[in-house]
N, C-alpha and C positions, 0 to 999 in steps of 0.2 A: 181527413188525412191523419197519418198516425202521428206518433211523437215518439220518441226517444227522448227520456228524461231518466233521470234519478228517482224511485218510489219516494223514497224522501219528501225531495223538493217540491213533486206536485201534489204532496197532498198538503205542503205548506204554501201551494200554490192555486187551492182549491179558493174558487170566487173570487179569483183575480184574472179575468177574459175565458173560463170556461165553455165549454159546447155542451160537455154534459156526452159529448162522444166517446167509445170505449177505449183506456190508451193503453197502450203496452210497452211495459216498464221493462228495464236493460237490468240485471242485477248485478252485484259491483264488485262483484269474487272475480280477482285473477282470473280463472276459466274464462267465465263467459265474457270479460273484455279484450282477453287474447282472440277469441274469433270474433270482436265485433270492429276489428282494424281494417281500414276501408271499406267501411260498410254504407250502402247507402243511408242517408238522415233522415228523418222525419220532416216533412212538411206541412206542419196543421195547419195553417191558414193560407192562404194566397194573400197579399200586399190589399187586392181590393175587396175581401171577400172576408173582413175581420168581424169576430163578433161585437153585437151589442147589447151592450149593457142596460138595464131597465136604468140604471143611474146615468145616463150617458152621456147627461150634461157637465153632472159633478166630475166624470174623470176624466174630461177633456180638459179639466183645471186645475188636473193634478201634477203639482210639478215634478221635472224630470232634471236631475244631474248629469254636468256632462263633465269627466274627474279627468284630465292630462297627466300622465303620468312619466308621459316620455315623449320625444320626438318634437316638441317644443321650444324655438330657440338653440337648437343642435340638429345636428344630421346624424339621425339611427336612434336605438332602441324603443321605438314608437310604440307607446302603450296607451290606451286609452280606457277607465270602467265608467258605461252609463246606468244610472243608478233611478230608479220607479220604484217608491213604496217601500215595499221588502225583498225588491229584485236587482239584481245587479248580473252585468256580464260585461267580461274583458273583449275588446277589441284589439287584437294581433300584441303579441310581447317579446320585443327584438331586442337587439345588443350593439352596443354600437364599439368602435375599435379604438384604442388609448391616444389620447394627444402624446406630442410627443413628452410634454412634461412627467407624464404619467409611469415614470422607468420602472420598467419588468413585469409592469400590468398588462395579460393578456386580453381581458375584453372588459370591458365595460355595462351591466344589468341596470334597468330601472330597479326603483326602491317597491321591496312589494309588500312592504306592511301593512298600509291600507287594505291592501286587498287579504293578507292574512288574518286582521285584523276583522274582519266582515265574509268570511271565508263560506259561514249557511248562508250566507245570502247570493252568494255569487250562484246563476244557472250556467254558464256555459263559457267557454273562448270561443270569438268566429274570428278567422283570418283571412285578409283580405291578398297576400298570396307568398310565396315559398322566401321571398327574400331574406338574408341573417337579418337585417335589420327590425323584419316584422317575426320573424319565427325564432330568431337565437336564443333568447331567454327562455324560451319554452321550461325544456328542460329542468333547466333552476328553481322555478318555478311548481311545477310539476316532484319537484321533488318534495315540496312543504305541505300542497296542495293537489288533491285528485278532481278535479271536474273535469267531464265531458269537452272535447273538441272537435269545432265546426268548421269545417272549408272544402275545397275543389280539392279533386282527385291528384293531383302532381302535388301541389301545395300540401295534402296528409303524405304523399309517399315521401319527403322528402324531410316531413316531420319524423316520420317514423325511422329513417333513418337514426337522426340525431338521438332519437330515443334511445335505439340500439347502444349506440355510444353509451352511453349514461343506465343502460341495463334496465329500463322502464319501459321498455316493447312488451306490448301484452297489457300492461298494467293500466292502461289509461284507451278511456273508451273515444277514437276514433269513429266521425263521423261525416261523410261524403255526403256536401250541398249541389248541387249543379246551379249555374246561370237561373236567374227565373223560379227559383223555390226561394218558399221561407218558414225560417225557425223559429219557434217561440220562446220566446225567456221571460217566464214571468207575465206581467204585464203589459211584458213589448216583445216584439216581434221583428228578427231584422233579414231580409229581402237581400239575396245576393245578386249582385247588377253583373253583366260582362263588361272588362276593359282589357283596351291594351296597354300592356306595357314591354318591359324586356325580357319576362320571363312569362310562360304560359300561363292559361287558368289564373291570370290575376280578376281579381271583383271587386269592384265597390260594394257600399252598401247602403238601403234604406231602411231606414231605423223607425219602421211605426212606433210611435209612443201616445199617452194618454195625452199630450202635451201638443200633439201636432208630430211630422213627418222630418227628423233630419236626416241628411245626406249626407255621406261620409265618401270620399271618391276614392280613397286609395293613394297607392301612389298609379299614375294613369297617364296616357298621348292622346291624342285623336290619332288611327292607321287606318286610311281607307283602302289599302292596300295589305293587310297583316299578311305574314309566312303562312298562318294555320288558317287564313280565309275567315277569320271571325273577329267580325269590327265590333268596338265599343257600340255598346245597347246606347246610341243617341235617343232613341225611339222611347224608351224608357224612362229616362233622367227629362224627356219632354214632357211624358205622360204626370211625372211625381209634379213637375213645374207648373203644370194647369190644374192639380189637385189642390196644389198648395203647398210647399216648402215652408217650415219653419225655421230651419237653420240649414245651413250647407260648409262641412270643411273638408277641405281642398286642399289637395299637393299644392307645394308652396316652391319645389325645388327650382324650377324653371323660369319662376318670375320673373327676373332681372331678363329673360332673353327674348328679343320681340318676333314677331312671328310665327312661323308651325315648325314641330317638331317632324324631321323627315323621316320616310317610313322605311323601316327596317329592309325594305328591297331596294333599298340604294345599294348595302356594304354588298349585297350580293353580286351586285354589278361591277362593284369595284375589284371584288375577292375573282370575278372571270377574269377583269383587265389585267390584274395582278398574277393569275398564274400563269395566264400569256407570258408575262414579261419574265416569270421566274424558269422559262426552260430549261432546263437541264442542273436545275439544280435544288437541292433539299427544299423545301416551303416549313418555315415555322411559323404556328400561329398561337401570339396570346390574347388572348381575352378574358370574362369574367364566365365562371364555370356555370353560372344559372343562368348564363345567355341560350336558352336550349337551339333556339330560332337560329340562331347566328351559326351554333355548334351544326345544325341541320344546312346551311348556305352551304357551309364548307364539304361536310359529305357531298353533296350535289357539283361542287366542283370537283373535287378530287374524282368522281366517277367521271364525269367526263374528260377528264384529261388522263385516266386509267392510273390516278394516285392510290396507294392504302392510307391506312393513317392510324397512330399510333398515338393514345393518351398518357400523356403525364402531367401529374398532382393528384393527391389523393381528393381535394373536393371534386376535382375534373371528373376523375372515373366514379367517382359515388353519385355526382350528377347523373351524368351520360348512362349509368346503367340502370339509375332509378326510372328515367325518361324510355328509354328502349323497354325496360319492362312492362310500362304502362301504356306503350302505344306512343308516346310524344315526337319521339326519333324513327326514321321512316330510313331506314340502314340498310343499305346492298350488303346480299349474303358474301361476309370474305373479306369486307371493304375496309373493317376492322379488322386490324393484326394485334397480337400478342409485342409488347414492349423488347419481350426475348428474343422472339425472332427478326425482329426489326434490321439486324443485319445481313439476312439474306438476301434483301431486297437492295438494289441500288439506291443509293441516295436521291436521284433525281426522280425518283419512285413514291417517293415518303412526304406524306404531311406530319408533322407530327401535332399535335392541341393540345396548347398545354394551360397553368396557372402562370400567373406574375406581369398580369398587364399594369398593375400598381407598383411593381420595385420593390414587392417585399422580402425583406430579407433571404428567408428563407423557401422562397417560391421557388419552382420547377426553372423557370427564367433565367432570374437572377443565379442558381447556380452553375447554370448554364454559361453564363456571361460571367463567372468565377473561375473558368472551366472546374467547375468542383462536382459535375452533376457523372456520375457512374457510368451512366449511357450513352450521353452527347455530350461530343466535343465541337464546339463551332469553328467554320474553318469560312473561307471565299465562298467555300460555294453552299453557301448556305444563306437564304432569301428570306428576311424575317419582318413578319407582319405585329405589330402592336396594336389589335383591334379594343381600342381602350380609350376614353379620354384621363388624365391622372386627374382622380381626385381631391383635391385644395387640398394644401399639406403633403402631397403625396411628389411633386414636381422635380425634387432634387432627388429621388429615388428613381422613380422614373428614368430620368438624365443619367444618372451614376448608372443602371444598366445597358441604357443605349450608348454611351460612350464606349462600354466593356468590350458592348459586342461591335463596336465597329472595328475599333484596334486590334478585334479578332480578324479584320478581313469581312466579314459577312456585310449586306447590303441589309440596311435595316428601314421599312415604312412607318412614319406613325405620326407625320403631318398631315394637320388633317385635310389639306386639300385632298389625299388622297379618299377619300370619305370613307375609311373603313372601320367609322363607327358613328352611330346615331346616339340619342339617348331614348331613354325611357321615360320621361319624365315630360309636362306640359310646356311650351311655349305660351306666353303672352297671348296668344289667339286664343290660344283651344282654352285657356282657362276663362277667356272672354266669353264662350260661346258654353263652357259650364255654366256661367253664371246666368247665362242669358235662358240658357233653359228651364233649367232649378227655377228662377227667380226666387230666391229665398228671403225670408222675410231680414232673418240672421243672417251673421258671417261670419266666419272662424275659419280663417288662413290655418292650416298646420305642415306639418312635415319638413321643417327650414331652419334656416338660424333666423337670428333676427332681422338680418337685411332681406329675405328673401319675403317672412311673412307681413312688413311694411310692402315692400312692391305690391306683393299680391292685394293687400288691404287698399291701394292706391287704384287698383285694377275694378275694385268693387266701387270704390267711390264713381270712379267712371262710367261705372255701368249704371250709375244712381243708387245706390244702397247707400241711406245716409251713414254718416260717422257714429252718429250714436249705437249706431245698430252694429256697426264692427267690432270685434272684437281681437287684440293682439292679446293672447293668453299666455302663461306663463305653466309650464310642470306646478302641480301641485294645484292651480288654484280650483274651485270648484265653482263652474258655471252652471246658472238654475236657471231654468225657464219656466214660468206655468201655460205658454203659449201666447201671454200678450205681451210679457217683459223678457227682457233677461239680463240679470247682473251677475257679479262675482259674490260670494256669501261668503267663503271659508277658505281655510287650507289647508291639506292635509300632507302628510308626510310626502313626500318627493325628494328626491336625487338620483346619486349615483352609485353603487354597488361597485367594486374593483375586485376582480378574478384575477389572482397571480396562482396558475399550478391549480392544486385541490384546494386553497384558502379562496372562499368567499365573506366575500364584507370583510377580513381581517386586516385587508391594506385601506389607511384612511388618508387624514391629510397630515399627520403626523410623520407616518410612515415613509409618504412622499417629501414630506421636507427634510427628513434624512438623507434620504436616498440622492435627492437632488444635491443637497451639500456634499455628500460625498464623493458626487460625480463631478463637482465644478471645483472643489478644494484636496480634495483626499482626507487621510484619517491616519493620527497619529498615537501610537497607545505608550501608557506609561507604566511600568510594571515593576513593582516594589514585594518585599517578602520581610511582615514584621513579626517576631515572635509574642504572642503575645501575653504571655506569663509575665515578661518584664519591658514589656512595649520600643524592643531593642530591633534597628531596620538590621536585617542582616542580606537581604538582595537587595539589589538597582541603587537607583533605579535605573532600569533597562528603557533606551527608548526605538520605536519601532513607526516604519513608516512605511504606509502605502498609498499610493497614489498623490502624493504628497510631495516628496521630493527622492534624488536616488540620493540611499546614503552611501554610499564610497565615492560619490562628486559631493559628496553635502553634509563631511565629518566636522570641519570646524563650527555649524550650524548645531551640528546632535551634540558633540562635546556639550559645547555651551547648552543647551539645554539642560543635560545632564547635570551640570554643573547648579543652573540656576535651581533644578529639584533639589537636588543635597543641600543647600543651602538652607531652602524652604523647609526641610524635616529636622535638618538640623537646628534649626530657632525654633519648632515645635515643642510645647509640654506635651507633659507624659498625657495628662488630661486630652488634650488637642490629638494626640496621636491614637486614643482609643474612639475619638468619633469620626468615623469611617468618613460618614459623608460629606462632613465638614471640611475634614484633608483631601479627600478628591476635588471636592469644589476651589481651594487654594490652587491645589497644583493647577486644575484647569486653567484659572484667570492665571495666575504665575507664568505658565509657558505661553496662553492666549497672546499676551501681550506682548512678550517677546517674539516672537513666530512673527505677529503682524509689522513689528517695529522694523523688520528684518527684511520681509516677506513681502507685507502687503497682502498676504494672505491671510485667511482663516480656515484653516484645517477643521476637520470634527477632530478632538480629544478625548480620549477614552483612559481614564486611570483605572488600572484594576493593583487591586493592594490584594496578596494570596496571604492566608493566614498558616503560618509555621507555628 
């Protein structure tokens, strides 16, 4: 089978698992990786058909790194590099969304200095499928760093979108794995599995290594029933299990919930009941825009009850039209309307699919439920579906839009007895029944916070995987195996990177603790003008308030302030009054104290002295 690799890398790759078969190198000019964007990938070896090595003893003993770099102890930006030798490749690099502490940070990156830091050694990204969480950071990424990237068909078009954004389409070589191939990195080679989850084209993976076999599942369900008719490769993950498993990590999301995860052909059922009941009047549906399956139910209703339908949010329609390009969405000619002409159609005609089944701010939704949205105005007769569950933290957002739109009149679903919505994520069985196939020798819960990956760790125990052999990891640490142990060794950089605007990494925890005080006290500025030839105050001091208090209810407060400044400059030397920072620092404690005696507050203070 052929490869696609970097000339580079394989001839820094020569005598670590060669065939000695002829390969054919991609070359790394702009040109030729603009046409190599969804391109099919290379498959040199097959999972059981790997070569061997005249040493083959010694490098079944060779240890193999296993580096967390995200998605550890948190929900999103799941990064993972496994490290053989002189080989390294990242597994999927996502972004996760700001606590609420986090004010005015738009998203959240893993730390990628490691991997910058080690950048010749890196062969490839494989992604295990289109989510922000596993794909978001790309980009970022990608902007410091050019290697080669690996995944399924939906999962690259949806990357390459993002690329677009960011003006690096072209630039970076795309490459299409299907279910059941495998790609070589280096010394190891990793084996893309089928799963289900809630977005198409998701995969697991099997990670041949010198070390023994680990299994990486994704995030993943058991659907014995899927939308696209293509069930988790069980078959598979039994086959790697009677080969031998070394390690297995596992979505960790679901732990805490006992039983199976139900199969995305319930909400369908429900989405029929529900347009029944919605006759004669508007249908709005939110959900999550890489729900493509879901997005697909609702076409299938809306044809049968002679609906069009009409997308709003820009990730919505960027989904929906990456999916229809590729074949994912199976769309009646017509059935899709233009958002323009959406009102020549009667309202009891229209579904409309939009963004904001989370309450966020600024979703299609929510300003909906603001009436602030251009388009739609919600009125009675208007039937609105929330195919969502809110995500932890997400609950009072949520709420704050479904109350909007009820006191608009509209009839709103989004309990879930209505079942119109499943997850994508494992129940307590199905991760029962991973484990039971794998049987892996290891264990490495990931994908959770901490409560989630103890459950799962507790699930292993149950299934007999001693304790010792579990592993609760942490970002950063660096787990080694040589295939008969495995401990912690190191640790290397890890955290969190903060995206506000175009600034990356410039917002820290400095930054935030500004920001936060200023948002729970306000900020008070003091403004003085002293000449300084003869170190005479000739302005202020001026005092100014924002977010603090109003000053025309709160002049006896400023006087006095004002008051207690002049005092303070005025018992100043001349000496005192030419060290800038020494006199801002008084004035600060000077009104600090006062403000609080008064207040009980503590404002931020800002002296600025203008030099005349």
């Amino acid at each position: 089978m052929n490869e696609k690799e970097n000339p580079k890398r394989n001839r820094q790759n020569s005598g670590n698992g060669n065939t000695g078969k002829k390969r054919y190198y991609k070359k790394k000019n702009p040109a030729s990786t603009a046409k190599s964007a969804l391109t099919p990938a290379a498959a040199p070896h097959t999972a059981d058909k790997q070569p061997r090595n005249a040493n083959s003893k010694e490098i079944k003993r060779t240890p193999v790194k296993i580096i967390p770099l995200g998605g550890l102890n948190e929900i999103g930006k799941n990064m993972t590099v496994f490290e053989c030798c002189n080989d390294m490749f990242i597994l999927d690099c996502g972004l996760a969304f700001p606590d609420s502490d986090m004010l005015g940070v738009d998203i959240v990156l893993p730390d990628f200095t490691y991997v910058e830091q080690n950048i010749d050694r890196v062969r490839g990204i494989v992604l295990t499928h289109g989510h922000e969480d596993h794909i978001g950071g790309l980009a970022y990424l990608l902007k410091k760093v050019n290697v080669p990237i690996y995944g399924t068909r939906l999962t690259l078009g949806l990357v390459d979108g993002k690329l677009k954004e960011h003006n690096l389409s072209g630039k970076v070589s795309l490459n299409v794995v299907e279910p059941k191939k495998t790609v070589k990195m280096g010394c190891m080679a990793v084996e893309f599995i089928k799963v289900n989850h809630s977005i198409p084209d998701a995969v697991g993976m099997a990670i041949h290594t010198p070390a023994g076999i680990i299994v990486h599942t994704g995030d993943f369900k058991v659907d014995y029933t899927p939308i696209d008719g293509q069930s988790i490769d069980l078959a598979r993950f039994g086959e790697l299990g009677n080969r031998g498993v070394l390690a297995l990590m596992a979505d960790s999301t679901n732990a805490e919930r006992p039983g199976f995860t139900h199969t995305e052909r319930t909400v369908g059922e429900s989405f029929d009941k529900l347009f029944k009941k919605a006759e004669g009047k508007r249908i709005i549906i939110a959900t999550f825009s890489s729900n493509i399956h879901r997005v697909q139910q609702i076409i299938n209703c809306a044809e049968r009850y002679g609906r069009k339908i009409a997308v709003f949010g820009r990730s919505m329609i960027n989904v929906i039209n990456t999916a229809i390009e590729l074949g994912y969405l199976d769309v009646p000619k017509g059935i899709i309307i233009d958002i323009e002409t959406m009102n020549r159609y009667e309202s009891e005609r229209i579904v409309l699919i939009t963004t904001g089944s989370q309450g966020e701010p600024m979703s299609a939704l929510t300003r909906m439920a603001m009436n602030d949205h251009k388009k739609v105005n919600i009125t009675p007769m208007d039937f609105i579906i929330i195919s969502a569950t809110p995500i932890p933290g997400n609950e009072k957002y949520v709420t704050r839009v479904v109350n909007q739109l009820m006191k608009s009149g509209a009839e709103v679903v989004y309990e879930a007895m209505y079942e119109v919505h499943v997850s994508g994520h494992a129940c307590q069985e199905e991760l029962k029944l991973m484990l039971a196939l794998t049987k892996p020798k290891f264990f490495i819960p990931v994908h959770g916070e901490y409560k989630h990956l103890k459950k799962h760790a507790d699930l292993a125990l149950q299934m007999g995987i001693p304790a010792e052999n579990i592993f609760l990891a942490d970002i950063g640490n660096v787990i080694e195996t040589d295939g008969g142990s495995m401990r912690v060794t190191s640790k290397v950089p890890a955290g969190r990177v903060l995206v506000d605007g175009l600034g990356v990494g410039d917002v820290g925890a400095i930054v935030l603790r500004d920001r936060k005080h200023l948002s729970q006290d306000g900020l008070i500025i003091i403004v003085i003008g002293i000449e300084t030839a003869t170190n005479t105050i000739l302005t202020g001091p001026e005092i100014i308030s924002r977010g603090f208090v109003y000053v025309r209810e709160s002049e006896e407060l400023i006087v006095e302030s004002k008051n207690i400044i002049s005092d303070l400059l005025y018992n100043c030397s001349n000496a005192e009054l030419k060290e800038w920072n020494t006199l801002k620092g008084k004035m600060r404690d000077a009104l600090s104290d006062y403000i609080y005696q008064k207040t009980k507050r503590s404002p931020m203070i800002l002296p600025i002295i203008m030099e005349i």
